[in-house]
C-alpha positions as CSV (number, residue, x, y, z in Angstrom):
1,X,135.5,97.4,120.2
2,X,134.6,96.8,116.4
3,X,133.3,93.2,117.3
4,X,131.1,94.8,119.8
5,X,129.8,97.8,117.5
6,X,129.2,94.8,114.9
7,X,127.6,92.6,117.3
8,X,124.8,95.8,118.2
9,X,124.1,96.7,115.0
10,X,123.9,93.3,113.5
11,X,121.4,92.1,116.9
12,X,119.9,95.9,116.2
13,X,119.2,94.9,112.3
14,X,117.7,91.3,113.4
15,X,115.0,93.3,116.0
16,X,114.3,95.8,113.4
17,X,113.2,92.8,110.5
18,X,111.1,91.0,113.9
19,X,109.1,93.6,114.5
20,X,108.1,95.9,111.3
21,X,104.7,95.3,110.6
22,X,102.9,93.9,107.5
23,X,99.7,95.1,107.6
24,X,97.7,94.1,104.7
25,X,94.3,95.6,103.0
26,X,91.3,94.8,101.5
27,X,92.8,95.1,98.0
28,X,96.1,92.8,99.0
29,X,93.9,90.3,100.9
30,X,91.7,90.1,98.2
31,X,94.2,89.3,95.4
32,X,96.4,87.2,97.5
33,X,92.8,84.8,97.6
34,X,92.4,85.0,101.4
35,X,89.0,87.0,101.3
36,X,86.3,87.3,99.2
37,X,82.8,88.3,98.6
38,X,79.6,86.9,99.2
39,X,76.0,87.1,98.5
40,X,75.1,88.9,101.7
41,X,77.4,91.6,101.0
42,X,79.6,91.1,103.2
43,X,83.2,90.0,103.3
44,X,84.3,86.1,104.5
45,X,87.5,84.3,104.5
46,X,88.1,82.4,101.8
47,X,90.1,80.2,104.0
48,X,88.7,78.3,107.1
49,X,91.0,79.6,109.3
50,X,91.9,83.2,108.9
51,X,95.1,84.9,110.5
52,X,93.7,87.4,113.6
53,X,95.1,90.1,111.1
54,X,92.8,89.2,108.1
55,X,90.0,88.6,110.7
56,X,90.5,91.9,111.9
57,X,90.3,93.5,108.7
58,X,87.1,91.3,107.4
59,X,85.5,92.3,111.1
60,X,86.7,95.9,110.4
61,X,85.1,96.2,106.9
62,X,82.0,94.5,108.0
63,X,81.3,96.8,110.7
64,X,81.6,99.8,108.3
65,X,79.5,98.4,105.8
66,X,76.5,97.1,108.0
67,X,76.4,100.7,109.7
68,X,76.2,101.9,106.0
69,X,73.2,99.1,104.8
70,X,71.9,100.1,108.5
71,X,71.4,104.0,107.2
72,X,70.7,102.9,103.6
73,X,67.8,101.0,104.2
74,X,66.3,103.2,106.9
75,X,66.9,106.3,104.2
76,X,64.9,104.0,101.4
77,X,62.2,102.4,103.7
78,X,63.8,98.6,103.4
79,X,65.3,96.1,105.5
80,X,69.1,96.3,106.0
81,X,68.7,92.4,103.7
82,X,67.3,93.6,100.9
83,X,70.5,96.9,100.8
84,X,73.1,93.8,101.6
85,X,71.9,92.0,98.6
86,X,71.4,95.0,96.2
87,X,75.4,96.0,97.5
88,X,76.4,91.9,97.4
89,X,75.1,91.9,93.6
90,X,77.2,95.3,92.7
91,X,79.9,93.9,94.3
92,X,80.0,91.0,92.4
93,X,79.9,92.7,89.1
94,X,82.4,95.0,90.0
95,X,85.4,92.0,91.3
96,X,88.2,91.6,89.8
97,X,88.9,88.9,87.6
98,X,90.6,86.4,90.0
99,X,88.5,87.7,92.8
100,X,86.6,84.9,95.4
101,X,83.2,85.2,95.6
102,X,80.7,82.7,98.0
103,X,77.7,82.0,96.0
104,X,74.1,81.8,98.1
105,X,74.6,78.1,98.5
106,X,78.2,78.9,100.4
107,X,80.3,77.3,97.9
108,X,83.4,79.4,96.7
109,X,84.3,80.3,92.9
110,X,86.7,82.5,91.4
111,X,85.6,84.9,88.7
């Protein structure tokens, strides 16, 4: 009976570490060098082939912020571009050092 109640919580331990979930945010990805900024003002993967986790998040972030530029530039009389790049510029100044950035060329640097 011991071997079995050892065998179940051991098997029950095992399941637990398979399935707990490491979701990771802007503020990890970014410091772990898996996404960065660019000159749009948008967030890209660093990486050519991001995990469907960080694409999530860089699809999530996106989203939010375009619907912001969106409302920006109609509250200012501009195109959504020309709030992207004034954001994209901020953004840049504001990075950590360490922090991926795509210049307008595409090429990545770290500040």
């Amino acid at each position: 009976m011991n071997k079995l109640l050892s065998f179940f919580s051991i098997a029950l331990l095992l399941v637990s570490f398979s399935t707990a979930s490491h979701a990771i945010d802007k503020n990890q990805a970014k410091a772990q060098g898996l996404i960065g900024e660019t000159s749009q003002g948008y967030l890209a993967s660093v990486k050519g082939s991001p995990s469907a986790e960080i694409s999530a998040l860089i699809n999530s972030i996106n989203q939010a912020r375009k619907a912001a530029f969106t409302k920006s530039a109609a509250n200012a009389g501009v195109s959504v571009a020309v709030v992207a790049k004034r954001v994209a510029q901020r953004q840049v100044e504001r990075a950590a050092s360490g922090d991926f950035i795509r210049n307008a060329a595409g090429n990545w640097y770290q500040k």
